[in-house]
N, C-alpha and C positions, 0 to 999 in steps of 0.2 A: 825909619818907618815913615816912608812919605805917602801912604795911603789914609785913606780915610776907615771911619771903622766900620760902616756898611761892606765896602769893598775887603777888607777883610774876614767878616761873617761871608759872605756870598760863595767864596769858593768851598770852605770847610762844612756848609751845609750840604752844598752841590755833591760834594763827595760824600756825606754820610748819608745822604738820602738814593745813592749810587751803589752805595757799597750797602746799602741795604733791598737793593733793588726795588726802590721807591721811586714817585714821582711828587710834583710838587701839589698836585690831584688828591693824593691820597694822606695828605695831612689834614688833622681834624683842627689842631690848635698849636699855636706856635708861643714858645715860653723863651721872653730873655731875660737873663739876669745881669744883674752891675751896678755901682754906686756911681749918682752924679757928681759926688766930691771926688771920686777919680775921673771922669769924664771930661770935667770941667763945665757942664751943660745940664740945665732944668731938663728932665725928661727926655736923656739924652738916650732912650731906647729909640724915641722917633724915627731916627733915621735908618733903624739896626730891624728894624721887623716885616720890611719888606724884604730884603736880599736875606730873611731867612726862611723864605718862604710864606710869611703872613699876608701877603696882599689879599681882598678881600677873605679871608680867614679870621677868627676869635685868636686875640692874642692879649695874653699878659705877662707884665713886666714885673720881674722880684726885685726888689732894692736890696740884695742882698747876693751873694754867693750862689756857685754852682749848684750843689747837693741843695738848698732850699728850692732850687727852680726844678729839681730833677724831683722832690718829696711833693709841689706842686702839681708834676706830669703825672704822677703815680696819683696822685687822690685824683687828678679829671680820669682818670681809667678807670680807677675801682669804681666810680661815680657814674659811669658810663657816659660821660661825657664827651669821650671821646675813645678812639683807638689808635690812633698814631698821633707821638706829639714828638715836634720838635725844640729841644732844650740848644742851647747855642749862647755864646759870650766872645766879650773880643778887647782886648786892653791895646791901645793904640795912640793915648794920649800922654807927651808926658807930662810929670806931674814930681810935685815930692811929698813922697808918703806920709814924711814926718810932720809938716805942716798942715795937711790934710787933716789929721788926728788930731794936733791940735785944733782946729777951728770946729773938727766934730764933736767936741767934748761936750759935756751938760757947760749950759750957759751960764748958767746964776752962779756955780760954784767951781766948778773944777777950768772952765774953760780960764778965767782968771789967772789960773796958776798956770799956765804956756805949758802946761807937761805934755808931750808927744809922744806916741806908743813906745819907742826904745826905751824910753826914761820908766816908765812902767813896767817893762820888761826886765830894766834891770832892778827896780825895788824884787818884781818877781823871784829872779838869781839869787838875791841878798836874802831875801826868805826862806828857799828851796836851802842853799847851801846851810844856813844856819840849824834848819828843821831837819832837815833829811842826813841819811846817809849818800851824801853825794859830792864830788870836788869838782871844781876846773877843770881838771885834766878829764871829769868825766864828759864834759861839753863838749872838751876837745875831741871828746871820742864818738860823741855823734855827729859831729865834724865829720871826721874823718871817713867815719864808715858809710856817710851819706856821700860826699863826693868820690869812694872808691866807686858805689855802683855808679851814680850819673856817668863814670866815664865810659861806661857800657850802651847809655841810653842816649840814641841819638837824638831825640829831644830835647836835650835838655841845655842848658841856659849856661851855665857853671859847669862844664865837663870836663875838667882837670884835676886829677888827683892829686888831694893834701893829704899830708899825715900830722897825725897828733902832735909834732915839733912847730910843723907848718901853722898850724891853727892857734897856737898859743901865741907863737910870734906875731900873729899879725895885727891889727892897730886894736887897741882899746876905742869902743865905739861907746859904753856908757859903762858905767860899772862893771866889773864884774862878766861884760860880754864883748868880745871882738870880732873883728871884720868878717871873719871866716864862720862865725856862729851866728850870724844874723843874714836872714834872707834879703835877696837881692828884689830890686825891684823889677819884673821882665814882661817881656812885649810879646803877646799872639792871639791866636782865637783857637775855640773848641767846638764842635757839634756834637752832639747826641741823636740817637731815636730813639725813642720807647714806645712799642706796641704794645697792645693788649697779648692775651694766648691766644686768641682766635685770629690773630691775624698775624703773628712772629710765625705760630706752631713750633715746627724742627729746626727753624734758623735763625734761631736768636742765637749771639753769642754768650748773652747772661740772662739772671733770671734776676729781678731785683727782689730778695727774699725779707728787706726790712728796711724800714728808713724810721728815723725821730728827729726831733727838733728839742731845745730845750734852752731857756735862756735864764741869764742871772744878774744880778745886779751887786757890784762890789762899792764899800765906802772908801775913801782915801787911808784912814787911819788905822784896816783891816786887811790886813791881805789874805788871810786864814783859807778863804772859799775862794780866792782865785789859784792856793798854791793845789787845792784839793780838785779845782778843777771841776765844781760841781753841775754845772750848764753840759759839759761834756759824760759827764758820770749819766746825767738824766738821761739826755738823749740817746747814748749808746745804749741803755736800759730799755729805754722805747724800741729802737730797733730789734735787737738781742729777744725781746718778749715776742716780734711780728715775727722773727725769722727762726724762732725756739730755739734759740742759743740760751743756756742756762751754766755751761761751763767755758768762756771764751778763748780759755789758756788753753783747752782740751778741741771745743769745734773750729776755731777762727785758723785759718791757715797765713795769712798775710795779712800784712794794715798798709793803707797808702794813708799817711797819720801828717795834718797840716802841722807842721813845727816851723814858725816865720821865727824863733831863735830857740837855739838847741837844749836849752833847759825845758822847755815846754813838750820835746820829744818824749824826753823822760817822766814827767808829769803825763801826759798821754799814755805810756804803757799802762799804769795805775789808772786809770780813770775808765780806761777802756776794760779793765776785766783782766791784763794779763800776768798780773802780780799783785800779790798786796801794797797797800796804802805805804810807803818807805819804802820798798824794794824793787823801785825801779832803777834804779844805779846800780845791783847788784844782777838783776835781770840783761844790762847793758854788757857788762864787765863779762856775764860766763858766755856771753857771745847768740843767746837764744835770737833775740831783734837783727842778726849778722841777713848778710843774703843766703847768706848759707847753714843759717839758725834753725831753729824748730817752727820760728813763726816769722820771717824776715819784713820787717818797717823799713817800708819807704826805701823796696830795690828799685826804684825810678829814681832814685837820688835826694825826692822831698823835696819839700818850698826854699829847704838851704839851697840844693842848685838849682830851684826853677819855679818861680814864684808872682804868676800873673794875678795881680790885685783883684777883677772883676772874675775871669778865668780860673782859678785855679783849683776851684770846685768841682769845675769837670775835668781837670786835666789829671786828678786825682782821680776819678771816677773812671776813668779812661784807661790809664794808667792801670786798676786794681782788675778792669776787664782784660786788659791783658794777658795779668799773670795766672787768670784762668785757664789764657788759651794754651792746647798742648803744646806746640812751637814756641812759646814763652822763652826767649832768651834772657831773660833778666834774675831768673832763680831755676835752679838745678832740680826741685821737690816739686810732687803733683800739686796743685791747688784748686782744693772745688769751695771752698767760702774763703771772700776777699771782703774786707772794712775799709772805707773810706771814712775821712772824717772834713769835715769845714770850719771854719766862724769866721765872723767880724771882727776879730778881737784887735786888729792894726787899725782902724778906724776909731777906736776910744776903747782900753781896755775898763772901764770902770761899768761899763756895761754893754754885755756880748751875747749874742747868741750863738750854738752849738749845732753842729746838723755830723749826721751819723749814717751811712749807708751801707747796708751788708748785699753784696752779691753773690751768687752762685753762678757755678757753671753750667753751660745753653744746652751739656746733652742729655 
């Protein structure tokens, strides 16, 4: 990646503001998101909001994920603040995630202890598996069934299928979790547009029918509320209430569901509404979450095969627009409501925020 990240935003705007038969005229307000501890740079949107269209235009910057910058787009709409905005991100810099996490930690106390998001992730593993009904081999399983579909999605980062043998075999990376159930660290950009109704009318591809936010605060010596996932419970509630989703096993057709390591997929079925509190391992096991399931997670392959730190917010978002559209090759069943979800939770899991967006389909 020998570009810079302006030059990387610049063509992927070009195109959505193309493919949406836009100009750069007709943008009200331009939104980027991204953390400058992956950046490596103070206010490293600087350079990133002209080549997405903000020169003289109102632009603001999320320090945080896709879905929070696209829940920002949506409140300048309803606000009438504006009517077309462009959401856009672009990961370009490398960096190591794990050290990253550490130096984001709280200062006084946890930062002390060197722990790095993997290391939290696998206390997480050593919780799930002791509390729930859940094994190894069931990680292995969201392994496996995440990198089956990536090798359909040309997108994607990891597009090589493993099987459940494959994934157990491969390195121990912290407790409890291995090479092939931990997301990679990968490089690109995304753009959005989101118009109002009076200005999409009949060509919008989706309709964004809810979005929430919700954040949580975990102690060291607790893991209780990270295994229940309650930051993600909130938020998917908030959305689910904007988009009258009151049964989500019954309305929700697909999840593009961020899992940066494979126990946390399964934590997400629960959280989100599609089983009860323990019965996401057995949800996994009768094949429901499959591409070919009743409700298929993450037929893009998920943050296991494709996991841009700033980006991946919208590449989920993207992604969940897709499997709206009729031509959709990544799942075989119609889909008119798709859920995306986001966090921070790789930057310090002791305290994250959750973002949640439900779409519909544009006809």
């Amino acid at each position: 990646m020998d570009a810079r990240g302006d030059e990387h935003i610049f063509p992927v705007v070009r195109a959505a503001l193309t493919d949406a038969g836009l100009e750069r005229d007709d943008i009200d307000t331009v939104v980027n998101c991204g953390h400058d501890a992956y950046d490596g740079a103070t206010i490293s949107s600087g350079m990133k909001a002209c080549p997405s269209g903000g020169y003289e235009k109102p632009t603001v910057r999320i320090q945080n994920g896709g879905l929070y910058s696209i829940h920002q787009a949506v409140a300048q709409i309803y606000a009438d603040k504006a009517d077309v905005v462009v959401v856009s991100s672009e990961d370009s810099v490398e960096t190591d995630p794990a050290a990253v996490s550490t130096i984001s930690q709280e200062s006084l106390y946890h930062q002390d202890l060197g722990v790095n998001y993997l290391q939290t992730f696998g206390m997480l593993a050593e919780q799930h598996l002791e509390n729930h009904d859940v094994t190894e081999e069931d990680y292995a399983r969201v392994a496996e069934k995440n990198y089956r579909a990536a090798a359909n999605n040309p997108h994607a980062h990891r597009d090589e299928p493993h099987s459940v043998e494959d994934v157990l075999d491969s390195s121990k990376v912290v407790s409890r979790l291995r090479e092939l159930e931990v997301a990679p660290d990968s490089k690109g950009a995304a753009a959005l547009v989101l118009a109002s109704e009076d200005v999409a009318g009949d060509d919008a591809y989706a309709w964004v029918e809810g979005s929430g936010l919700s954040s949580s605060r975990t102690r060291v010596h607790s893991l209780d509320d990270r295994v229940s996932g309650s930051a993600l419970r909130a938020a998917a509630q908030r959305a689910y209430d904007r988009a009258g989703i009151d049964a989500p096993r019954e309305q929700v057709d697909a999840v593009e569901l961020f899992n940066p390591v494979a126990p946390m997929e399964i934590l997400g079925y629960e959280a989100l509404g599609l089983c009860e509190e323990g019965e996401g391992g057995q949800l996994l096991r009768d094949g429901v979450t499959d591409v070919d399931g009743d409700v298929p997670v993450n037929a893009s392959g998920g943050a296991l095969a494709t996991n841009p730190l700033n980006t991946g917010g919208l590449l989920r978002a993207i992604e969940a627009i897709r499997l709206l559209e009729d031509d959709s090759d990544m799942v075989d069943t119609d889909i008119d409501t798709a859920v995306a979800t986001d966090s921070d939770c790789t930057l310090g899991e002791f305290g994250r925020t959750d973002a949640v967006l439900v779409v519909g389909g544009g006809d």
